[in-house]
N, C-alpha and C positions, 0 to 999 in steps of 0.2 A: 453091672454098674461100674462104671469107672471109677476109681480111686478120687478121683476131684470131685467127680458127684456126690461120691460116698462123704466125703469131711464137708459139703458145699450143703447138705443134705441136715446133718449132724448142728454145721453152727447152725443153718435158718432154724432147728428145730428148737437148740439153745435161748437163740435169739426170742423166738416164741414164748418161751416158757418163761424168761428173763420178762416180758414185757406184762408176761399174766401176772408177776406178782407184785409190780411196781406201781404206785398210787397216784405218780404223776401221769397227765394224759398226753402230754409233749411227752417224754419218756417212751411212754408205749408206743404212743402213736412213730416215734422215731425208730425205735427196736424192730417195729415190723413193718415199716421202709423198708429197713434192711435187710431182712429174709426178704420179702417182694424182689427186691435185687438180686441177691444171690438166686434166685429160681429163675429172676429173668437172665440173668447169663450163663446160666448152665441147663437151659432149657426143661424142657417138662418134667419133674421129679417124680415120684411115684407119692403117695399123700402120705403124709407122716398123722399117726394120731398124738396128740401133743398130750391128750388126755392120757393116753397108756404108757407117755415117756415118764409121766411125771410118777406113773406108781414102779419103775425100774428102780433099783436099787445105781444108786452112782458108780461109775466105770472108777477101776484104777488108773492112777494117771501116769505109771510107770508101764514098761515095755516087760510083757510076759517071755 
């Protein structure tokens, strides 16, 4: 997987899990516009479970 897939991969899945916890329906429905997009321009992704992102522990956001 390409490095652009790979971060292109990563926000849609943000984006998903951003929109699962937001109470607005404009909001969601806006947030996953936006993954739709990001998968329609970088073509077919491999399927992310958004269900098993959400029990990962949060990444550091500094460079190891």
């Amino acid at each position: 997987m390409s490095r652009f897939n790979y971060f292109a991969r990563e926000a849609a899945a943000t984006l998903l899990r951003m929109a699962k916890t937001t109470k607005d329906p404009a909001v969601a429905a806006g947030l996953v516009q936006r993954a739709a997009d990001l998968k329609d321009r970088t073509g077919e992704l491999p399927p992310v479970g958004v269900d098993a992102i959400d029990d990962e522990p949060p990444k550091p956001l500094t460079k190891n």
